[in-house]
N, C-alpha and C positions, 0 to 999 in steps of 0.2 A: 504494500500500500504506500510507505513511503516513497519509492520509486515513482511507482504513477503520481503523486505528488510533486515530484521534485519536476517529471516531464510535464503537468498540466503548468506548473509557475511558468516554467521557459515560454508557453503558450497563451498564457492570460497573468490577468493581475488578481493575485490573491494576496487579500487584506495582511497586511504585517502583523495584525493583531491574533489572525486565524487561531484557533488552539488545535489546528488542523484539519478540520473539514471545512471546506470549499462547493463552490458549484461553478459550472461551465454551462454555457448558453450558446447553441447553435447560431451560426451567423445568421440565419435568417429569424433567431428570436423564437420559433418552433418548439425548439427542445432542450433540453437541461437535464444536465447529471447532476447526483450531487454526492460527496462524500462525506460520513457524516464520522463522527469521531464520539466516542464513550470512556471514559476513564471515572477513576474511583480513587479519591482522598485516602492515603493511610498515612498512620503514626504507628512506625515500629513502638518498642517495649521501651524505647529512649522516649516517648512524650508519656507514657505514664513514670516515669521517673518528674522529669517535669512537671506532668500533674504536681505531684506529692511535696515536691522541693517548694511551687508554687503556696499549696498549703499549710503548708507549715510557716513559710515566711510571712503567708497574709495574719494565720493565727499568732504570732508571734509578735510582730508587729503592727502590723495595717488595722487590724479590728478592733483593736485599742485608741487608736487615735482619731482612724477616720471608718467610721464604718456603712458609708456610701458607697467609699471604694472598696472596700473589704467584699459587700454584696455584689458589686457590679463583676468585680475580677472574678466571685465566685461562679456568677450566671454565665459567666464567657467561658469556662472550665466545664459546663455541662453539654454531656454527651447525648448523641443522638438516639434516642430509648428503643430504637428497631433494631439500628446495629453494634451501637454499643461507641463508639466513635467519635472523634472529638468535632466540631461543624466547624470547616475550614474559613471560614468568613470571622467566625469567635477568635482564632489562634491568630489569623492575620490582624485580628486587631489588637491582640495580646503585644502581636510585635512590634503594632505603631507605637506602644510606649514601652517599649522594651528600655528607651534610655530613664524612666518616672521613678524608679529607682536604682540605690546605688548595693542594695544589699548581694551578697554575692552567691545567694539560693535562688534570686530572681534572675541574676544573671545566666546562671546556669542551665536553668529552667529553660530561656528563650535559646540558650545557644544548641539544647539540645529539642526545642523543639523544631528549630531550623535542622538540624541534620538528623531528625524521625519520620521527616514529610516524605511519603513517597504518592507521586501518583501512577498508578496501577491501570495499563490499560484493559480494557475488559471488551471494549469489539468494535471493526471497523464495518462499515455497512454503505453500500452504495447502491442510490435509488435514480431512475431514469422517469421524466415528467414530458408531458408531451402537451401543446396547448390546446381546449377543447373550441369550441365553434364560439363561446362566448369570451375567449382569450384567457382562462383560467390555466393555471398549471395542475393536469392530472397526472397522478403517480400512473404509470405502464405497470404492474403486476408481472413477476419474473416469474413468480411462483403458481405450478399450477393451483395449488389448494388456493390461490387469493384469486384466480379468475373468477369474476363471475360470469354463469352459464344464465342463455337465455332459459326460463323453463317453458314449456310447449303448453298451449292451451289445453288446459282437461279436457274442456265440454267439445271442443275439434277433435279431438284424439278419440273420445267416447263417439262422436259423428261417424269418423271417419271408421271406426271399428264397427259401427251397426251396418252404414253401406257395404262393409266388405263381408258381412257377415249372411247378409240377404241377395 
């Protein structure tokens, strides 16, 4: 997949921001592929280390003195209750104040949650759209179980079965 990637860039412009899925548009605006991209947030057994460094330094000092922030750092420490996981949007912001303090359990925390993050890719998938009569992009179905089949009129079929029958 990276390969076809690397050749559709040569051939169009795909957004520098990409997280790597792209689409391509027939010259004539007709048709479009698109490649889509799925990955999955982990933190090795180094962000619950983090965690724990994290709580202890808040119980030790933060909740004593301020405990707005004591609550808020806790809320951004909570994990995702289906897979267990820390919500990568919470950790990123853990690390916009990574410099708020100087104590060296918080330091440690953020340096090792910086080097826990992995993102895991989980599937690449490429879908072909064609435009219909009212200029909409319809997905083309690769797959035979996503075609759908016209079904035959019952009460013709019951018709056509009594003529052939008499």
């Amino acid at each position: 997949m990276e390969a076809f990637r690397e050749l559709a860039k040569e051939y169009s412009d795909i957004r520098s921001n990409s997280k790597g899925g792209f689409s391509l548009r027939s010259a004539d605006g007709n048709h479009k592929i698109t490649l889509n991209h799925a990955a999955v947030n982990e933190w090795d057994e180094r962000g619950n280390n983090a965690e724990q460094l994290i709580l202890e330094f808040l119980k030790d000092t933060v909740k004593k003195r301020d405990l707005a922030t004591y609550e808020l750092i806790t809320t951004l420490l909570t994990r995702n209750a289906k897979s267990g996981d820390f919500n990568p949007a919470s950790i990123n912001a853990l690390l916009k104040i990574e410099d708020k303090f100087t104590d060296e359990r918080w330091k440690r925390a953020m340096t090792l949650f910086k080097e826990a993050y992995i993102l895991r890719e989980v599937a690449w998938s490429i879908s072909f759209f064609e435009k219909d009569a009212l200029g909409k992009d319809r997905e083309l179905p690769l797959s035979f179980a996503a075609v759908q089949v016209a079904m035959p009129d019952i009460n013709q079929v019951k018709k056509e079965e009594n003529l052939e029958s008499n």
